[in-house]
MIKOLMAR-682605 format. One record per residue (C-alpha): x, y, z; residue in one letter. Coordinates in steps of 0.05 Angstrom, whole numbers, padded with zeros to 5 digits, always signed. Layout:
residues N
XYZa/...
//
This chain:
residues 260
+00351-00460+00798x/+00308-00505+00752x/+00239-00464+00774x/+00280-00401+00755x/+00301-00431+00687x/+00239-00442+00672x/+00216-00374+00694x/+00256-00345+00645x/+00244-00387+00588x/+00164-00381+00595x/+00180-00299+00598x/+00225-00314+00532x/+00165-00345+00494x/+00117-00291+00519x/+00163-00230+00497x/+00179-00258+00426x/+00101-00275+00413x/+00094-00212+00439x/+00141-00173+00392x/+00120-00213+00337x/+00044-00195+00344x/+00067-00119+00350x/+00109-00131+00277x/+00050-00157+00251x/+00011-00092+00258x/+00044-00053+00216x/+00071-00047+00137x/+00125-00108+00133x/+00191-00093+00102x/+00183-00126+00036x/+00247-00140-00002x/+00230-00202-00045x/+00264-00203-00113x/+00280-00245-00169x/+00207-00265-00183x/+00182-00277-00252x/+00107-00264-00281x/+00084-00314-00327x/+00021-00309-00360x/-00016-00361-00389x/-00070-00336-00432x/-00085-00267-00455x/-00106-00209-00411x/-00165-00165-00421x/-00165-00091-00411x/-00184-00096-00346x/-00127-00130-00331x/-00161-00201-00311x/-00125-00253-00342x/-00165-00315-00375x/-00121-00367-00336x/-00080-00367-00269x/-00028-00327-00268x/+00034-00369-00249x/+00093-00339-00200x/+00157-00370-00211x/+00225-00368-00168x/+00261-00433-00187x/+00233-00473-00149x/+00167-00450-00162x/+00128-00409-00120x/+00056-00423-00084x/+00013-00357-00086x/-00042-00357-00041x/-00100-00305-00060x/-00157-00272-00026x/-00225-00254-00062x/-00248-00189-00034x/-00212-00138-00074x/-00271-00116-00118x/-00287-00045-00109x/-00368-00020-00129x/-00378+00004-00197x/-00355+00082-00213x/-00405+00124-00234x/-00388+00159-00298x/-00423+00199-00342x/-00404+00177-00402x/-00387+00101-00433x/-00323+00134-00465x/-00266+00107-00432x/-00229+00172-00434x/-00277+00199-00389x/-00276+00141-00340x/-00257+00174-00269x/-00187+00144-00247x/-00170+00104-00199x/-00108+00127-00148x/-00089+00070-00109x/-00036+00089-00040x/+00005+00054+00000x/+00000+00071+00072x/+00076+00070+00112x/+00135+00111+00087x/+00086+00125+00033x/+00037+00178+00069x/+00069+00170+00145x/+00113+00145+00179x/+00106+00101+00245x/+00147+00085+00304x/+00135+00049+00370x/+00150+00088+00439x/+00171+00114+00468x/+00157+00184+00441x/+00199+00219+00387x/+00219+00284+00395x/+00163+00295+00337x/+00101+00273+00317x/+00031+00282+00291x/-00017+00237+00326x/-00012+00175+00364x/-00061+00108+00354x/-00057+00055+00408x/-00066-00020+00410x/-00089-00074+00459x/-00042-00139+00448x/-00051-00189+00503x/-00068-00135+00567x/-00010-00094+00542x/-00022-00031+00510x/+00025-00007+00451x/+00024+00055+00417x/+00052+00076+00355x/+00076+00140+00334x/+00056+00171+00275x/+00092+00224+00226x/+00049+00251+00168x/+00089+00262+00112x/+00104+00334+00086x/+00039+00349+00046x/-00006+00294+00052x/-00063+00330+00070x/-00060+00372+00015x/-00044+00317-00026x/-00109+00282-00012x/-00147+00337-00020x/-00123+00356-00089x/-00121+00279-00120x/-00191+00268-00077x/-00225+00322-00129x/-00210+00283-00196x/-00204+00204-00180x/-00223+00154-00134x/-00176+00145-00081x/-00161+00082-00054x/-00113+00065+00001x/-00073-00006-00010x/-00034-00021+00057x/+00002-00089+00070x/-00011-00077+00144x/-00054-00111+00190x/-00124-00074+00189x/-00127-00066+00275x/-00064-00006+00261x/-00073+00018+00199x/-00149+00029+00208x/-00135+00074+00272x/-00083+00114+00226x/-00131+00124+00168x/-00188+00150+00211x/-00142+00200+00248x/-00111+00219+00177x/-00171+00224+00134x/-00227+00262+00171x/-00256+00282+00112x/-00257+00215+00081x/-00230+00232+00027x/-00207+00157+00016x/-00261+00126-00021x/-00230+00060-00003x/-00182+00019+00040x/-00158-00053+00029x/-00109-00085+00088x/-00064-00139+00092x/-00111-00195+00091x/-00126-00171+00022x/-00049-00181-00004x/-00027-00237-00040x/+00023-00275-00006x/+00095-00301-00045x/+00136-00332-00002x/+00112-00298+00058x/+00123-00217+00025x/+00058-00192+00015x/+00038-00162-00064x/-00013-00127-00076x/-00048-00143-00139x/-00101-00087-00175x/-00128-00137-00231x/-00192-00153-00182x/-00211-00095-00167x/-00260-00082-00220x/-00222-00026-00250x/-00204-00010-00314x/-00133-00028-00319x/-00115+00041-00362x/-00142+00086-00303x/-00117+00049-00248x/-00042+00079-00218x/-00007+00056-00158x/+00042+00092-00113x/+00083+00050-00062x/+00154+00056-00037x/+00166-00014-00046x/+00165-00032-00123x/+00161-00105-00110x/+00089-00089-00076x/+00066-00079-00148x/+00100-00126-00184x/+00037-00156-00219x/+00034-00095-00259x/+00090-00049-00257x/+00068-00015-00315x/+00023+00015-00263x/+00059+00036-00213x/+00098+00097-00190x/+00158+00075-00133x/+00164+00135-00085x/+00225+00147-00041x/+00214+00120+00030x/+00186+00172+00083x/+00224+00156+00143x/+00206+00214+00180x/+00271+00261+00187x/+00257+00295+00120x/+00221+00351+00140x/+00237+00385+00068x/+00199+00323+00032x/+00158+00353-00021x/+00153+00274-00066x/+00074+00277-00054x/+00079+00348-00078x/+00106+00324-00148x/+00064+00267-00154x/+00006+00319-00135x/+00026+00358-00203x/+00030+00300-00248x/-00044+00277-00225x/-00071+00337-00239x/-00037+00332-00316x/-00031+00260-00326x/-00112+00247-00339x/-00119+00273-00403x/-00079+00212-00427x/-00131+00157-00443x/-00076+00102-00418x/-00058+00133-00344x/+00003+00071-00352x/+00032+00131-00418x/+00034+00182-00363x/+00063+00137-00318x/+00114+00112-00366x/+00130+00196-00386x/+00139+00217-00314x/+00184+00161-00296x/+00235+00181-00352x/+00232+00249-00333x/+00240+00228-00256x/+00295+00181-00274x/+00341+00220-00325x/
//
């Protein structure tokens, strides 16, 4: 009886490490609220900040950053920052697909697998109504970068599967995320990029909480809204919204209209 305990509690262990490498993989749920930005210092137009920025959730809050967010230099051809290509930045699940582990949904798109310890795992994916059109529309006028909080081994399968074309200039994972209390934020003042043509687009709001002025929340894609037509909209306002020479105006205009 002891032998068989142990059995089972050595089977235990393996499962949960198991299921918790498999969580790891993809785009965490990331509900982390309350947090307030204080800056100390004055921020430049590119959106670096002279000083650290400080994170505070009484008590305060360690941030731990990663240095290798700096996308090359855009060619333009003109110094005039109104003409300064812009900068799309994407979030990755419920933002362009949606993924599910097996087995098999009744529908899907395309399937990526995974090795995790001799086991393999594969994940279903649903592209969201659109997207390739999407891509290929926003891909013509800006720079297109995707911004994922997942771990690089899944979402790098996904991107090559959904981008053929490589449309997406760029593609930043997980490790690049800064982490507050374990949620994962994604933080555009290192890339390089001037912070007036930068947007992001991410179902989670708190993902861009560094500079919400930035971003654009979309509803979650969860896969059984085959009617979605949200990257359809956003398609329409990208294709208006660079004649402003601050793309955080447009931003700021299509959210009241969205909102009312």
């Amino acid at each position: 009886m002891a032998s068989i305990n142990k059995s089972f509690v050595k089977c235990r262990h393996h499962l949960v490490e198991f299921l918790s490498d498999v969580a790891r993989m993809v785009t965490p749920s990331c509900s982390a609220k309350g947090f307030e930005i204080l800056r100390d210092g004055k921020t430049n137009e590119f959106g670096s900040n002279n000083d650290e920025l400080v994170y505070e959730r009484r008590p305060s809050v360690l941030v731990l950053t990663n240095n290798n967010l700096r996308l090359p230099p855009l060619v333009s051809s003109s110094s005039s920052s109104s003409e300064i290509k812009g900068t799309i930045v994407l979030d990755l699940d419920e933002t362009l697909i949606h993924s599910i582990l097996g087995p098999p949904p009744p529908r899907y798109d395309f399937m990526v697998s995974r090795d995790i310890d001799g086991t393999t795992v594969n994940f279903y994916v649903l592209k969201r109504p659109g997207v390739d059109e999407f891509l290929e529309m926003i891909s013509k006028k800006y720079e297109v970068v995707v911004f994922t909080a997942g771990h690089v081994a899944y979402a790098s399968k996904v991107l090559d599967i959904l981008d053929p074309k490589g449309l997406i200039s760029h593609r930043f994972y997980r490790d690049s995320c800064k982490q507050v209390r374990g949620k994962f934020i994604k933080d555009l003042s290192g890339m390089g990029r001037d912070m007036r043509k930068i947007v992001i687009v991410d179902d989670n709001p708190n993902s861009f909480t560094l500079q919400p002025e930035n971003g654009i929340p979309i509803k979650p894609f969860l896969g059984d809204e085959p009617w979605d037509n949200e990257l359809m909209k956003l398609a329409g306002f990208f294709e208006r919204c660079d004649v402003f020479s601050d793309m955080r105006d447009a931003v700021k205009k299509y959210l009241e209209l969205i909102l009312r």
